[in-house]
C-alpha positions as CSV (number, residue, x, y, z in Angstrom):
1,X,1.9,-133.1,55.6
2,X,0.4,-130.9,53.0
3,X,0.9,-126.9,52.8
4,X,-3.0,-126.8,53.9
5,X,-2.4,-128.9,57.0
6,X,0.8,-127.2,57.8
7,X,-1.0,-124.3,57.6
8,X,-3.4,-125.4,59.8
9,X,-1.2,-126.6,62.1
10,X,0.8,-123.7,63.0
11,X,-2.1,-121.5,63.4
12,X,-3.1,-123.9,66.8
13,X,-0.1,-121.9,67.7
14,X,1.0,-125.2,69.6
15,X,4.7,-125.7,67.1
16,X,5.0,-122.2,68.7
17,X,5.0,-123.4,72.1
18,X,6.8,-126.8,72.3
19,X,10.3,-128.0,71.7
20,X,10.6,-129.7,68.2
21,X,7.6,-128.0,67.3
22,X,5.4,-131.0,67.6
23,X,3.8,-132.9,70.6
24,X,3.0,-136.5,70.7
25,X,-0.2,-135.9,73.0
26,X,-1.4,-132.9,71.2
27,X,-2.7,-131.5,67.8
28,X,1.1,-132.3,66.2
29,X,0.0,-136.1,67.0
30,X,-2.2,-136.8,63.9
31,X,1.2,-136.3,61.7
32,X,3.8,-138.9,63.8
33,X,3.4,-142.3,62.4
34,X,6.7,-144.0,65.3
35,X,8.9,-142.7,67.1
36,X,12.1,-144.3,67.1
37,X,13.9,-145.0,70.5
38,X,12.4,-143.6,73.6
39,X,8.8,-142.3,73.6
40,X,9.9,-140.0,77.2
41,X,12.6,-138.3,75.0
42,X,10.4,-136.9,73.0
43,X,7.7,-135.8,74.9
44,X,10.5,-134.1,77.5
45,X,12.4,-135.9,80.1
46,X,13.5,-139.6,79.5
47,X,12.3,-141.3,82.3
48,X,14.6,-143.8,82.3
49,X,17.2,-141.9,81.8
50,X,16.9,-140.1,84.7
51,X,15.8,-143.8,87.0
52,X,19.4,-144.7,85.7
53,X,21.2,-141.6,87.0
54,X,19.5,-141.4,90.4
55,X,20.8,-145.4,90.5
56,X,24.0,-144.2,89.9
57,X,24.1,-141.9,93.1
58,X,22.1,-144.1,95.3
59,X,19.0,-142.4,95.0
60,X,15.5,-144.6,93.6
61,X,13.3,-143.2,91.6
62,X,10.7,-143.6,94.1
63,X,12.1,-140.8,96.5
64,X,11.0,-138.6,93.8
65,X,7.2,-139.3,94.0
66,X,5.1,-137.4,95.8
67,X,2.8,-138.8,98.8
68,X,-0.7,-138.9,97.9
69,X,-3.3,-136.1,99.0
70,X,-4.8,-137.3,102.0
């Protein structure tokens, strides 16, 4: 990134507001080029970690979803 886009960035005020101070669905996104490992770790909770951990007590992911509006 150059000083100008740095610039630029920060005065989104979104590095202000996010952990890591970058966001791969946001303004920050123009600037990552991979990400290496896994994409949910980044953008908060790993996903699968957390299908493996419910595993682990029994529990499937799916008890976590909400029912749909009806």
């Amino acid at each position: 990134m150059s000083e100008q886009e740095i610039e630029d960035y920060v005065a989104t005020g979104e590095p202000l507001q996010v952990a890591g101070s970058f966001t791969l669905d946001g303004y920050g996104a123009a600037f990552i080029r991979g990400v290496y490992g896994e994409p949910h770790a980044v953008i908060g909770l790993s996903v699968n970690a957390l299908k493996d951990m419910l595993s682990r007590l029994g529990v499937p992911l799916s008890a976590l979803w909400a029912e749909p509006a009806g």
